[in-house]
PQR file with spaces between the fields and no chain letter, atoms N, CA, C, O and H, PARSE charges and radii, in Angstrom:
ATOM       1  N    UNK     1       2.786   19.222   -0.206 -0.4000 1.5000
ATOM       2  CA   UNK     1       2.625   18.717    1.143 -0.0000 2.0000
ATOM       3  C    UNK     1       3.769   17.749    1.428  0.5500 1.7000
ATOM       4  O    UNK     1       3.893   16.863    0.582 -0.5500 1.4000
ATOM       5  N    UNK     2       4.791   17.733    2.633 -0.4000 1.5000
ATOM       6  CA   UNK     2       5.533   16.683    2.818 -0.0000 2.0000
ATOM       7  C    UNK     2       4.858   16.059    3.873  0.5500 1.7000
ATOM       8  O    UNK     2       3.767   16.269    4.402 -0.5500 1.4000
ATOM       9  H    UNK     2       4.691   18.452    3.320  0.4000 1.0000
ATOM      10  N    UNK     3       5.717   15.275    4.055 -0.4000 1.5000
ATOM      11  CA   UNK     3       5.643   14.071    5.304 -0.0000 2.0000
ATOM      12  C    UNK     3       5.429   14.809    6.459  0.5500 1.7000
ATOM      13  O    UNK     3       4.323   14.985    6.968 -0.5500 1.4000
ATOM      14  H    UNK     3       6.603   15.105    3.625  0.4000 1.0000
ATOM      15  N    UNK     4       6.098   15.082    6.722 -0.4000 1.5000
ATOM      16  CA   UNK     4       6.126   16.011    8.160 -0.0000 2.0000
ATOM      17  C    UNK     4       4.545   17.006    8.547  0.5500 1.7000
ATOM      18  O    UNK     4       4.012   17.231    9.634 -0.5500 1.4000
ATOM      19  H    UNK     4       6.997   14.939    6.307  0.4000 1.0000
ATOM      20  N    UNK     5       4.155   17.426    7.139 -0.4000 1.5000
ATOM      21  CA   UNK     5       2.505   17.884    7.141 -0.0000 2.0000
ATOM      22  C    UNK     5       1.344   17.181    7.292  0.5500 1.7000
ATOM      23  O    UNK     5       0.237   17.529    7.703 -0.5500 1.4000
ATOM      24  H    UNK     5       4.588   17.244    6.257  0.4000 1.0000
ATOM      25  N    UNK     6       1.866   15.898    6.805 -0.4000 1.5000
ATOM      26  CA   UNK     6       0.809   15.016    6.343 -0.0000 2.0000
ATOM      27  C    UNK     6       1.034   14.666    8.075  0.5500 1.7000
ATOM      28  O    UNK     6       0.154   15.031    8.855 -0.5500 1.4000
ATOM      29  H    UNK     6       2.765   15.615    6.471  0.4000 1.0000
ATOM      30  N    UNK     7       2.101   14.039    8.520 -0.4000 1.5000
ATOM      31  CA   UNK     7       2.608   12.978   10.251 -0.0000 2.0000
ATOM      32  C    UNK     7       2.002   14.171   11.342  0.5500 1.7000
ATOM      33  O    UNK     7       1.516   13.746   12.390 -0.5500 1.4000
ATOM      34  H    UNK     7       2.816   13.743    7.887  0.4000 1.0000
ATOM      35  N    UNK     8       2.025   15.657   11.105 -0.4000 1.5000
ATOM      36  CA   UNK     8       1.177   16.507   12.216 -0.0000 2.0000
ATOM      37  C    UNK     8      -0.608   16.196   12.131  0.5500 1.7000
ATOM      38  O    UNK     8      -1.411   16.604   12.970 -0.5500 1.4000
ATOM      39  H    UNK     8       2.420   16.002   10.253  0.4000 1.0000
ATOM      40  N    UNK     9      -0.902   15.496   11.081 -0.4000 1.5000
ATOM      41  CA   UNK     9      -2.285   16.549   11.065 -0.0000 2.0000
ATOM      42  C    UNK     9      -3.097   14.724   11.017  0.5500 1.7000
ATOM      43  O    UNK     9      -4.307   14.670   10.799 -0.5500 1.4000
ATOM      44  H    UNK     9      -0.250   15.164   10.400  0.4000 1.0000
ATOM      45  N    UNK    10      -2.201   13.223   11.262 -0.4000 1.5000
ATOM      46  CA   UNK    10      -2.259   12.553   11.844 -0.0000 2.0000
ATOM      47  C    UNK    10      -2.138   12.166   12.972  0.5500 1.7000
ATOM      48  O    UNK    10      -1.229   11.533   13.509 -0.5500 1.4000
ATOM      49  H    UNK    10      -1.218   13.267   11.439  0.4000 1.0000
ATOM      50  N    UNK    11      -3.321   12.653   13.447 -0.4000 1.5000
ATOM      51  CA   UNK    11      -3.708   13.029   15.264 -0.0000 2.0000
ATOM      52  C    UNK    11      -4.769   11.404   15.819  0.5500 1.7000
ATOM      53  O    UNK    11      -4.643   10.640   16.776 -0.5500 1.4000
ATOM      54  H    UNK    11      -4.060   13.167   13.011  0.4000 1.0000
ATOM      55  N    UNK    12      -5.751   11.460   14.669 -0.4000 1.5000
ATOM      56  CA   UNK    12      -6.603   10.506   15.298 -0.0000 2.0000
ATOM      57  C    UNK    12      -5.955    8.757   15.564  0.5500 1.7000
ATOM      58  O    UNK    12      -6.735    7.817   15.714 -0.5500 1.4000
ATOM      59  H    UNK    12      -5.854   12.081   13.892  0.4000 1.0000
ATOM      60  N    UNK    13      -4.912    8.641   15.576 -0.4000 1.5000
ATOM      61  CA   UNK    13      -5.065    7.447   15.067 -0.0000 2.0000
ATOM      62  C    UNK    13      -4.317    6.453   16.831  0.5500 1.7000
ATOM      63  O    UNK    13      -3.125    6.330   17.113 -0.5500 1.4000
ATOM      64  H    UNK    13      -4.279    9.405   15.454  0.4000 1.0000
ATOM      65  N    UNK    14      -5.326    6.021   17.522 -0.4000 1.5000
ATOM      66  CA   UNK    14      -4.859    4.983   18.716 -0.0000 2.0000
ATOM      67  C    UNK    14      -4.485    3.631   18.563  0.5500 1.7000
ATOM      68  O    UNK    14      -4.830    2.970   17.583 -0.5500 1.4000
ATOM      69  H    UNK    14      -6.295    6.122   17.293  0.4000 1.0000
ATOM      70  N    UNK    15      -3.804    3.196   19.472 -0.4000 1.5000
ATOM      71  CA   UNK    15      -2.774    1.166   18.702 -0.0000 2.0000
ATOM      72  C    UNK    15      -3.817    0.824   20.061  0.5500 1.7000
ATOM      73  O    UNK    15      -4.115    1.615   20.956 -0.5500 1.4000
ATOM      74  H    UNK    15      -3.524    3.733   20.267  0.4000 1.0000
ATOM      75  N    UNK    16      -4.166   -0.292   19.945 -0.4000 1.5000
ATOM      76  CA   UNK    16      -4.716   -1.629   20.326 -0.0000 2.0000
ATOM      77  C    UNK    16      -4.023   -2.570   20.385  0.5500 1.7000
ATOM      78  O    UNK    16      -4.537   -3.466   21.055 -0.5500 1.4000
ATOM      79  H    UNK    16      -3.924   -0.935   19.218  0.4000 1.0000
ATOM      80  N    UNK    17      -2.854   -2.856   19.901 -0.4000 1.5000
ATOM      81  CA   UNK    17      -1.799   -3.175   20.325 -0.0000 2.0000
ATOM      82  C    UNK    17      -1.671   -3.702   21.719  0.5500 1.7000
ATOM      83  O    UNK    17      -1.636   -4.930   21.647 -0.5500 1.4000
ATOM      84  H    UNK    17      -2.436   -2.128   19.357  0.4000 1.0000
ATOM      85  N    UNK    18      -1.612   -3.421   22.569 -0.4000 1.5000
ATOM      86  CA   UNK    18      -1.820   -3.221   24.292 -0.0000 2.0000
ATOM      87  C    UNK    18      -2.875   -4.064   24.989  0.5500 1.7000
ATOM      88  O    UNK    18      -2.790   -4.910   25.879 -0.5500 1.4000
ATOM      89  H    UNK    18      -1.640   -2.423   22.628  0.4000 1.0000
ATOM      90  N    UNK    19      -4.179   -3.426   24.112 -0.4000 1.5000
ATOM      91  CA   UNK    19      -5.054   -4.092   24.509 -0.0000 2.0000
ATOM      92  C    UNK    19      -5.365   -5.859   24.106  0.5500 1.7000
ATOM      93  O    UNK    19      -5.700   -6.829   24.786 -0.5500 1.4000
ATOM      94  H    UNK    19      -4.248   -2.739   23.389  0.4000 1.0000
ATOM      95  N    UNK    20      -5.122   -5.695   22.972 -0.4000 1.5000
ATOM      96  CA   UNK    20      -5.092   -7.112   22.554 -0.0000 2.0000
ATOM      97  C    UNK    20      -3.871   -8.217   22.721  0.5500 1.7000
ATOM      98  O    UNK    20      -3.902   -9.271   22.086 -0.5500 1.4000
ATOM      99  H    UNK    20      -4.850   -4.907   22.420  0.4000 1.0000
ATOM     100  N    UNK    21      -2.890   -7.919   23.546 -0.4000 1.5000
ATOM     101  CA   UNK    21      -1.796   -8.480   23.650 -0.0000 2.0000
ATOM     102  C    UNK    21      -2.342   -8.613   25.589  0.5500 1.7000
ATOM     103  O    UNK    21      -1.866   -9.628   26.096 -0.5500 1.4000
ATOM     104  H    UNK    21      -2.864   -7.062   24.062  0.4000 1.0000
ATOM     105  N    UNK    22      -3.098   -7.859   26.457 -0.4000 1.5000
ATOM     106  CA   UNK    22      -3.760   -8.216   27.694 -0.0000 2.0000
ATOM     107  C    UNK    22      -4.742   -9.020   27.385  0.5500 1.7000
ATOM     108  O    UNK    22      -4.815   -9.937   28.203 -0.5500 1.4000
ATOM     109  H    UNK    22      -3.485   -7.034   26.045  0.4000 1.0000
ATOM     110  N    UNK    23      -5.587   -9.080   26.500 -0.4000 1.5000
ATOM     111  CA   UNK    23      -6.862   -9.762   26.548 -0.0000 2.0000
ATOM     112  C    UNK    23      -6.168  -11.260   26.051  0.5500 1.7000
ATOM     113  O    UNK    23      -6.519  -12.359   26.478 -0.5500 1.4000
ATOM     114  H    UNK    23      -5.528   -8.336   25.835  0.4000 1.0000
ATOM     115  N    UNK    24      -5.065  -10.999   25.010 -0.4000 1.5000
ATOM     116  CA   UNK    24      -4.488  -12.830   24.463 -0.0000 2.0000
ATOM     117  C    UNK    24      -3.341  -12.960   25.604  0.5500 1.7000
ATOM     118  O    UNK    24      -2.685  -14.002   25.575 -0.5500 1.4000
ATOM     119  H    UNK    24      -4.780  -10.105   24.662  0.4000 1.0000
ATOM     120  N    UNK    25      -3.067  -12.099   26.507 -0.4000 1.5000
ATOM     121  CA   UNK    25      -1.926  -12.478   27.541 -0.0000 2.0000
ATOM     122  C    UNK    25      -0.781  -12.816   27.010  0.5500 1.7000
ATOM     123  O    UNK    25      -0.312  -13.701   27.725 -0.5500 1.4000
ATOM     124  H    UNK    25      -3.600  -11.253   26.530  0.4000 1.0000
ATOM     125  N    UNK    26      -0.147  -12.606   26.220 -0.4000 1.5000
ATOM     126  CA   UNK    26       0.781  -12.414   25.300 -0.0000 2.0000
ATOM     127  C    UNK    26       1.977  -11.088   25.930  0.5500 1.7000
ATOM     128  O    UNK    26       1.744   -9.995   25.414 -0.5500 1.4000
ATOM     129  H    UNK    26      -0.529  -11.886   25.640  0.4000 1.0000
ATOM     130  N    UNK    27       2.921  -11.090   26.732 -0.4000 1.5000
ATOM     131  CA   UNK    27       4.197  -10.609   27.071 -0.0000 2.0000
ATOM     132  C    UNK    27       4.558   -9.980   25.812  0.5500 1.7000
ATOM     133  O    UNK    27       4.264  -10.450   24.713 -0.5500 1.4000
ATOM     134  H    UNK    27       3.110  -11.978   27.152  0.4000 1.0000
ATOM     135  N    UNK    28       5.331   -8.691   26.039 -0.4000 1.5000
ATOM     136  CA   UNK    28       6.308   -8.134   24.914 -0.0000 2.0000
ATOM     137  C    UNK    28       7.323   -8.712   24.549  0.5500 1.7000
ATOM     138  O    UNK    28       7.851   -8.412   23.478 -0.5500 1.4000
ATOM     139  H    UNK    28       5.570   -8.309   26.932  0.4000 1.0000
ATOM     140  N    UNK    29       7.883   -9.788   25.460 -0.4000 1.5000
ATOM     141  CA   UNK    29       8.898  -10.940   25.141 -0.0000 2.0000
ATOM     142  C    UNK    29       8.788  -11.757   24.202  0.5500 1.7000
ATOM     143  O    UNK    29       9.491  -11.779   23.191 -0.5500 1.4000
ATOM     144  H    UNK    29       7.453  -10.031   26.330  0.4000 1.0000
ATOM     145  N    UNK    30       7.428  -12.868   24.616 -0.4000 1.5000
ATOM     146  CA   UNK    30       6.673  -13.873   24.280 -0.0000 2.0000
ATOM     147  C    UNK    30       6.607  -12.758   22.640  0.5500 1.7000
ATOM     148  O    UNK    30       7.669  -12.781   22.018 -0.5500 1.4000
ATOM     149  H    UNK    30       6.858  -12.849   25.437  0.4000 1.0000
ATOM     150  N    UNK    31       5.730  -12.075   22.151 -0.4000 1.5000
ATOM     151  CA   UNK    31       5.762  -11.733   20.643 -0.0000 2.0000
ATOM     152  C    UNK    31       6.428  -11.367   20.006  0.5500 1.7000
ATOM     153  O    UNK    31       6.187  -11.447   18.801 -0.5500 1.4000
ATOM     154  H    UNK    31       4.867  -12.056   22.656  0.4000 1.0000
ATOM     155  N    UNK    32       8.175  -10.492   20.679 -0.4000 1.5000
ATOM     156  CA   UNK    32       8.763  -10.189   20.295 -0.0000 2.0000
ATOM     157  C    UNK    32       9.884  -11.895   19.840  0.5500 1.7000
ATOM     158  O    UNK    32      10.733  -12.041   18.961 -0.5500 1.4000
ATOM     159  H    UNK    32       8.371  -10.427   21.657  0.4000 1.0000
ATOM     160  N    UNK    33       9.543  -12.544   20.524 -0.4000 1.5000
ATOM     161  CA   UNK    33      10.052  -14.577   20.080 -0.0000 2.0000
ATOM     162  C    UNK    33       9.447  -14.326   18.860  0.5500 1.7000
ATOM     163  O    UNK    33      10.008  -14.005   17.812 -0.5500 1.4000
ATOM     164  H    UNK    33       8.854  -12.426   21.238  0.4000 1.0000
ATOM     165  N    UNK    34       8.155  -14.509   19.083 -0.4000 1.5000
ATOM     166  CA   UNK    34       7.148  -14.857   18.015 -0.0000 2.0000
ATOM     167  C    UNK    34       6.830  -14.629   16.378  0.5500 1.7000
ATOM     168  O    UNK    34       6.393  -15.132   15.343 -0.5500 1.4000
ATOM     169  H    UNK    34       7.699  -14.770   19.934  0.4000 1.0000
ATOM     170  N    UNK    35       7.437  -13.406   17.041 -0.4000 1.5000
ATOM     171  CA   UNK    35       7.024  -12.305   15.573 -0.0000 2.0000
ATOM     172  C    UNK    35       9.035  -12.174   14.776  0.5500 1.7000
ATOM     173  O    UNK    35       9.307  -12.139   13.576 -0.5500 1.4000
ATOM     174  H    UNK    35       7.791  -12.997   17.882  0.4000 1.0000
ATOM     175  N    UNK    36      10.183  -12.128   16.112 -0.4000 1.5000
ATOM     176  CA   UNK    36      11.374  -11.772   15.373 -0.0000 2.0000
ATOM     177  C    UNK    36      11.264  -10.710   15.168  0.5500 1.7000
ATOM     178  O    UNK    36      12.073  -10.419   14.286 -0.5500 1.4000
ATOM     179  H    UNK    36       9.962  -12.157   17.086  0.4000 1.0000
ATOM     180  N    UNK    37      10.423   -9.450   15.623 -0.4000 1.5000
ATOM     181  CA   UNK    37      10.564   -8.550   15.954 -0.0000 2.0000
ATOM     182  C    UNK    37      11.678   -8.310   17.246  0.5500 1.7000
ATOM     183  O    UNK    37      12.092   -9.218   17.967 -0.5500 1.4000
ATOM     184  H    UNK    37       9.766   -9.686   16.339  0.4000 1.0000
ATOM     185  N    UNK    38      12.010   -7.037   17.342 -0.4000 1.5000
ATOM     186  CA   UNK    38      12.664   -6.272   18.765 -0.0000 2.0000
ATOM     187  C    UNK    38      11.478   -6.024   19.797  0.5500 1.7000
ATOM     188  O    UNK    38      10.283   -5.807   19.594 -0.5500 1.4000
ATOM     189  H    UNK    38      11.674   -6.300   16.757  0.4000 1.0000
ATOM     190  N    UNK    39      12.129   -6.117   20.836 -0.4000 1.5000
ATOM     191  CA   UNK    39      10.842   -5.288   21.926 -0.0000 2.0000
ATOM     192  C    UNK    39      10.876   -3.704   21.694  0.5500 1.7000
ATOM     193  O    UNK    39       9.921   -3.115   22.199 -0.5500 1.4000
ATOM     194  H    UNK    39      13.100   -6.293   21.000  0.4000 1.0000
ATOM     195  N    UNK    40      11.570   -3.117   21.191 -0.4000 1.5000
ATOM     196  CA   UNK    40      11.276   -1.841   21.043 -0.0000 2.0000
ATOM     197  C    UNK    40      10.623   -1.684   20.067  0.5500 1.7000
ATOM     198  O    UNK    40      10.195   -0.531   20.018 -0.5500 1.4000
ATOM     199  H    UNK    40      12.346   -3.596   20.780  0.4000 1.0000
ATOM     200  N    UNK    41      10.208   -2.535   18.910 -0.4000 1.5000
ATOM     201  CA   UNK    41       9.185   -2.583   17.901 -0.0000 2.0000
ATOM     202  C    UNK    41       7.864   -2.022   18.504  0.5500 1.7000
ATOM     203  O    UNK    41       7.013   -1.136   18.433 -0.5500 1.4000
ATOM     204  H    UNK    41      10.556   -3.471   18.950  0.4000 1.0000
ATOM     205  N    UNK    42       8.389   -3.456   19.320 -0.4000 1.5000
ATOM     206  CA   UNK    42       6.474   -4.187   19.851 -0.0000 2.0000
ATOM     207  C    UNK    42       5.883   -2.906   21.055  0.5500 1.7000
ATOM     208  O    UNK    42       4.722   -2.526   21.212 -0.5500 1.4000
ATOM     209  H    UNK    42       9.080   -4.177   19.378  0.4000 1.0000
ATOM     210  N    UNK    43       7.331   -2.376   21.896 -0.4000 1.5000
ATOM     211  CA   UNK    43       6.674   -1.293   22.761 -0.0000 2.0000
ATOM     212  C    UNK    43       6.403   -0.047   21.468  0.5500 1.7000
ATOM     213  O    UNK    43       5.581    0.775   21.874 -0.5500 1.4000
ATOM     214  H    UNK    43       8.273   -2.685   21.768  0.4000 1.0000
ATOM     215  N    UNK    44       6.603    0.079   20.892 -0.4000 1.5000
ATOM     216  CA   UNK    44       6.515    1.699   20.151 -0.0000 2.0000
ATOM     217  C    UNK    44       4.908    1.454   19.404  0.5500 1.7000
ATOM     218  O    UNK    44       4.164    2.365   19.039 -0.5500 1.4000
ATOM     219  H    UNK    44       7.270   -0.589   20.562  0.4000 1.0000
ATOM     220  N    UNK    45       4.685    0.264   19.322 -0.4000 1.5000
ATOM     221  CA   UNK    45       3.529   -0.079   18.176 -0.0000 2.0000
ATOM     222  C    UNK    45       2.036   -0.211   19.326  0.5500 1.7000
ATOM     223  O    UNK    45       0.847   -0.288   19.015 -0.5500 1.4000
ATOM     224  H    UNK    45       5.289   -0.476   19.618  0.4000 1.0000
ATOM     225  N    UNK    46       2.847   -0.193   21.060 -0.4000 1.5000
ATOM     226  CA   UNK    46       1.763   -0.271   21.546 -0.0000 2.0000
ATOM     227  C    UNK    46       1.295    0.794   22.151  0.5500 1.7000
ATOM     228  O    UNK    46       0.390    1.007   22.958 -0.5500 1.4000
ATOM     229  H    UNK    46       3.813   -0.131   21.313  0.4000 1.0000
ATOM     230  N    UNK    47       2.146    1.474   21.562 -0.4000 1.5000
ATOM     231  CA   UNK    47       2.106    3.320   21.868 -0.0000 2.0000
ATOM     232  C    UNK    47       1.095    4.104   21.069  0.5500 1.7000
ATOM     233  O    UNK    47       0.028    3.533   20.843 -0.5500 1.4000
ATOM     234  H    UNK    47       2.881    1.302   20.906  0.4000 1.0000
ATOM     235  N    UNK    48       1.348    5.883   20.397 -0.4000 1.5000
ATOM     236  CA   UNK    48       0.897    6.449   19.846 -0.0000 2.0000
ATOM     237  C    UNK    48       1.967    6.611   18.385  0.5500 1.7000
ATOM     238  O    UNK    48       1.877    7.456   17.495 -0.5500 1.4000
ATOM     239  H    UNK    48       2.215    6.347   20.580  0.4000 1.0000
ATOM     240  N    UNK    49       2.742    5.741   18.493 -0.4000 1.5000
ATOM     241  CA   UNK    49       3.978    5.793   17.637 -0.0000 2.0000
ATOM     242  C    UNK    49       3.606    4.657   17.050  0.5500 1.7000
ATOM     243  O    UNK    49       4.514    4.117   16.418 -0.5500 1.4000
ATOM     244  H    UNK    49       2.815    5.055   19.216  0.4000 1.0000
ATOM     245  N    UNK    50       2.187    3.904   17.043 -0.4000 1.5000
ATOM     246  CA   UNK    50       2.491    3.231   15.919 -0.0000 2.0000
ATOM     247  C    UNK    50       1.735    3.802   14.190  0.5500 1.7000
ATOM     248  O    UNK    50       1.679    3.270   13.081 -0.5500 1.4000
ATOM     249  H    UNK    50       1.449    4.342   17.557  0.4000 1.0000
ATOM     250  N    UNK    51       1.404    4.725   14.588 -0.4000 1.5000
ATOM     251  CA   UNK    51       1.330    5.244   12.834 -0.0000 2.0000
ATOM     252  C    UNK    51       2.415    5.613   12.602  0.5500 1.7000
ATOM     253  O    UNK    51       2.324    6.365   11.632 -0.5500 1.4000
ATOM     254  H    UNK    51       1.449    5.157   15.489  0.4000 1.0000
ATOM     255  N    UNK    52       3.710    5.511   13.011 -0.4000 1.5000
ATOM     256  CA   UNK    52       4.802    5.231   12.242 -0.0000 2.0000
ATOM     257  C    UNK    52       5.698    4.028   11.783  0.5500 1.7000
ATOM     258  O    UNK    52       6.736    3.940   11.127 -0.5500 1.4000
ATOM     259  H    UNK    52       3.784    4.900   13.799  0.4000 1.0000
ATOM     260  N    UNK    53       4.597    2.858   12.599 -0.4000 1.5000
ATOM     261  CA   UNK    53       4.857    1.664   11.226 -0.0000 2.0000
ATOM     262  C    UNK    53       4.667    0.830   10.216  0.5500 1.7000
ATOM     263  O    UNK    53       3.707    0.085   10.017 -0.5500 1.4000
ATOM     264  H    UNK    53       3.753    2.929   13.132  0.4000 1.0000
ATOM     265  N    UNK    54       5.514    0.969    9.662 -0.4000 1.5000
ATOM     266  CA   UNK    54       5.627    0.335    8.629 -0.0000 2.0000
ATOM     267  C    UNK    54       3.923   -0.715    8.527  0.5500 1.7000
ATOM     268  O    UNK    54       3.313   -1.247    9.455 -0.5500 1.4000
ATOM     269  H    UNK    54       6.294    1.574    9.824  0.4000 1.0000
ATOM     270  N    UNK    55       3.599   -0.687    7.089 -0.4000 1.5000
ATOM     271  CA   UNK    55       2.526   -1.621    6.872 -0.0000 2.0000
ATOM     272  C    UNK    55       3.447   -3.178    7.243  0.5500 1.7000
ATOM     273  O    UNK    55       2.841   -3.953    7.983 -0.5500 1.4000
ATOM     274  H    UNK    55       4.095   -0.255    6.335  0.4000 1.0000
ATOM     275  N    UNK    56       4.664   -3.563    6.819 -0.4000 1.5000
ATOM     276  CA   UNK    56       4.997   -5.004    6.194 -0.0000 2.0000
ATOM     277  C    UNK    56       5.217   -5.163    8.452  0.5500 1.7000
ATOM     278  O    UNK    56       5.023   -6.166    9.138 -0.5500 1.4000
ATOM     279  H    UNK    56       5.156   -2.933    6.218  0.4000 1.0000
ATOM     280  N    UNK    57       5.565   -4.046    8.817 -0.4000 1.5000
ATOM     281  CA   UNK    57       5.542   -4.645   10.015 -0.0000 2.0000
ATOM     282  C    UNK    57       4.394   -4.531   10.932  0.5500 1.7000
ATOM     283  O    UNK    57       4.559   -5.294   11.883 -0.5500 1.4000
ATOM     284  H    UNK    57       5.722   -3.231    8.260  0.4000 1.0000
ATOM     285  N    UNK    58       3.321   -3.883   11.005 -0.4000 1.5000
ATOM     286  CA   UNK    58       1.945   -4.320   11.366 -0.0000 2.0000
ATOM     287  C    UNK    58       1.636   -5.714   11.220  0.5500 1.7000
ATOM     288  O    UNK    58       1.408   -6.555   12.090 -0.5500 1.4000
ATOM     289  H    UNK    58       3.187   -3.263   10.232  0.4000 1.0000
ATOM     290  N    UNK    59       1.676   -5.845    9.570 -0.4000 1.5000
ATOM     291  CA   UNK    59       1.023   -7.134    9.209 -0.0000 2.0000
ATOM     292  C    UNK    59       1.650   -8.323    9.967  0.5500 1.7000
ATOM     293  O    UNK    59       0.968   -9.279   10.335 -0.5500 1.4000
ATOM     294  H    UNK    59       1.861   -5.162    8.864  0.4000 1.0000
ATOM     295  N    UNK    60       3.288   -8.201   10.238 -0.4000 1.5000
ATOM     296  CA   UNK    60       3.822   -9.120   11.175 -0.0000 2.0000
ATOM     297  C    UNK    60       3.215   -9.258   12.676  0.5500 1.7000
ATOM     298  O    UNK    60       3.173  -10.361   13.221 -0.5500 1.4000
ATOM     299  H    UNK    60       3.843   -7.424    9.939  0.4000 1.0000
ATOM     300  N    UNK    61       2.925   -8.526   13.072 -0.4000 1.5000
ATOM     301  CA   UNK    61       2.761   -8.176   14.480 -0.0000 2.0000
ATOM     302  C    UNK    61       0.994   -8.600   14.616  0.5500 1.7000
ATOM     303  O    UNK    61       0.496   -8.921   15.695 -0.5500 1.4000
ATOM     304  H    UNK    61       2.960   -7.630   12.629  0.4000 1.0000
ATOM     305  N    UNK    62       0.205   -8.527   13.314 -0.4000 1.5000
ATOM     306  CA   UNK    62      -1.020   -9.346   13.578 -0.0000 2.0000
ATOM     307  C    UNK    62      -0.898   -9.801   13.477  0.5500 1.7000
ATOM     308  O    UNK    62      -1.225  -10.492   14.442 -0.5500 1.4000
ATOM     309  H    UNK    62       0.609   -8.266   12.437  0.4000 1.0000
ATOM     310  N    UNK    63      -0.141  -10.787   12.191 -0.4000 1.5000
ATOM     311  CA   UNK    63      -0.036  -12.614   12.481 -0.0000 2.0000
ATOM     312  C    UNK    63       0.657  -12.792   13.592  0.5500 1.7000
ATOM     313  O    UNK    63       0.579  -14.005   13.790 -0.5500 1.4000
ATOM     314  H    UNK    63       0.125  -10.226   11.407  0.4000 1.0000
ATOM     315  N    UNK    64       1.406  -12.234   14.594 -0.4000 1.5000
ATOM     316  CA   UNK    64       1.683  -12.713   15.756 -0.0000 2.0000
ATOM     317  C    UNK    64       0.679  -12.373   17.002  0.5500 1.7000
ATOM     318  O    UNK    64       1.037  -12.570   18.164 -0.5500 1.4000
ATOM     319  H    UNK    64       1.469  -11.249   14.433  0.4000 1.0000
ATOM     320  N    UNK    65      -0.333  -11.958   16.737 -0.4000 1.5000
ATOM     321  CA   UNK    65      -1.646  -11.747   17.791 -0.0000 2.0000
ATOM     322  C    UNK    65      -2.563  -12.471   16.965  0.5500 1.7000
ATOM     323  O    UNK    65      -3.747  -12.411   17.300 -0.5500 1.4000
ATOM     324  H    UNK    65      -0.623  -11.798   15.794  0.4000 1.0000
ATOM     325  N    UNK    66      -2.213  -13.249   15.796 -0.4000 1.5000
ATOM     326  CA   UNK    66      -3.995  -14.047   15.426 -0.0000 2.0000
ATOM     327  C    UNK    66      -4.755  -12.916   15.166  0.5500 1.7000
ATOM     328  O    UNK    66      -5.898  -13.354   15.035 -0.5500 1.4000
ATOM     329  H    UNK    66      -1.252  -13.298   15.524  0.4000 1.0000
ATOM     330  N    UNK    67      -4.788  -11.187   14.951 -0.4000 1.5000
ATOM     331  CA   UNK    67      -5.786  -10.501   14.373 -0.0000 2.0000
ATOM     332  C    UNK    67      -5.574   -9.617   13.141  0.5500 1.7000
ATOM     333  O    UNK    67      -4.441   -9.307   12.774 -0.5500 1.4000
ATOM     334  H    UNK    67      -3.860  -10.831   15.058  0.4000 1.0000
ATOM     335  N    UNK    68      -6.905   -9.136   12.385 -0.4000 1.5000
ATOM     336  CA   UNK    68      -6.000   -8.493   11.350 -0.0000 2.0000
ATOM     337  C    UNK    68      -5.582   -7.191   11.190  0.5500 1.7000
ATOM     338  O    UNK    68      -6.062   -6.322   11.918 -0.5500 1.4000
ATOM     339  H    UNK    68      -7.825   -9.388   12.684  0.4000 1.0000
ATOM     340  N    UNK    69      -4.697   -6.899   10.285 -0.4000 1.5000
ATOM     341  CA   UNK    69      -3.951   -5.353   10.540 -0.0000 2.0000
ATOM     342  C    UNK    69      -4.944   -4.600   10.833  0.5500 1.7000
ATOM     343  O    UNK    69      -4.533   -3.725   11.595 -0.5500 1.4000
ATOM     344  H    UNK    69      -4.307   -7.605    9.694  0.4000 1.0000
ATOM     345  N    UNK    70      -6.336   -4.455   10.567 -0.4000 1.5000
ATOM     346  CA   UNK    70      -7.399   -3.311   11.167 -0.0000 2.0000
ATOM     347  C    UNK    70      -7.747   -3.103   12.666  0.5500 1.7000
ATOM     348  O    UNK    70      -8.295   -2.187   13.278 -0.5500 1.4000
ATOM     349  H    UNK    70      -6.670   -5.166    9.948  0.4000 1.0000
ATOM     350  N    UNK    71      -7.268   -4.194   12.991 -0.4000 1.5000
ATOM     351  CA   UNK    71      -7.747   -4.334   14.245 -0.0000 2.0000
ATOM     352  C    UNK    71      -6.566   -3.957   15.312  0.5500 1.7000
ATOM     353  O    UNK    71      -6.931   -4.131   16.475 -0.5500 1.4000
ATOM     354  H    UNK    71      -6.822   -4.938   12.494  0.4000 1.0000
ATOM     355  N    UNK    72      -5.726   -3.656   15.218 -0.4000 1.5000
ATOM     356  CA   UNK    72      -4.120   -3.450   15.575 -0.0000 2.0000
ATOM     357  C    UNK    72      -4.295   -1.665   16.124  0.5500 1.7000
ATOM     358  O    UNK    72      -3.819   -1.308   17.202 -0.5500 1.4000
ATOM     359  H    UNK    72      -5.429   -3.515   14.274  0.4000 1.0000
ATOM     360  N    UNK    73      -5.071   -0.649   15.155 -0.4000 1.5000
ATOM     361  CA   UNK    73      -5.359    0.600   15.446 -0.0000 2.0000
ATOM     362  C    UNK    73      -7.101    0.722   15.340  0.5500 1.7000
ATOM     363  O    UNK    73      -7.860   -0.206   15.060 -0.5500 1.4000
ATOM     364  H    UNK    73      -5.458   -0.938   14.280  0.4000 1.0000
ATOM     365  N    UNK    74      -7.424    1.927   15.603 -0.4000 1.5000
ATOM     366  CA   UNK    74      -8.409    2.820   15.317 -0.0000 2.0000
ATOM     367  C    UNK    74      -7.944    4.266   15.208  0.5500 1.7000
ATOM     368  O    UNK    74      -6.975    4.763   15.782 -0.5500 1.4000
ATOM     369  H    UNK    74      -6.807    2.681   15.830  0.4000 1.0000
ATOM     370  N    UNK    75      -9.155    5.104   14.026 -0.4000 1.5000
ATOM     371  CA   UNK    75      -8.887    6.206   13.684 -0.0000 2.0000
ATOM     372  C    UNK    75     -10.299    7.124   14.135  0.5500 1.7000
ATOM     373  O    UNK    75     -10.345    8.334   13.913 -0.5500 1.4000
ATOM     374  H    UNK    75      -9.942    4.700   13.560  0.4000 1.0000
């Protein structure tokens, strides 16, 4: 099985991302300061593109929303 088998048949997985960055009112600016992330990080992670990141950068992007990496997606 490669990557590419395993990244198709990873369908379920939605970012919260979005939502929890409206509910803490938190700008893609404002976390992209915060975190030292890019805004193209922070937009791709609040997409369907974020099961393509990285764990070490999730975990950044919850300590910059105060929640923890579980809470960032659902599957």
């Amino acid at each position: 099985m490669s990557i590419y088998d395993v990244r198709s048949q990873t369908t379920g997985i939605t970012s919260n991302v979005k939502r929890i960055m409206e509910e803490k009112k938190i700008s893609i600016v404002a976390l992209s300061n915060e975190t030292k992330l890019s805004t193209k990080i922070i937009e791709r992670a609040r997409t369907s593109k974020i099961k393509l990141c990285k764990l070490e950068t999730l975990a950044i992007i919850a300590k910059g929303l105060n929640v923890k990496i579980v809470d960032l997606f659902n599957e």
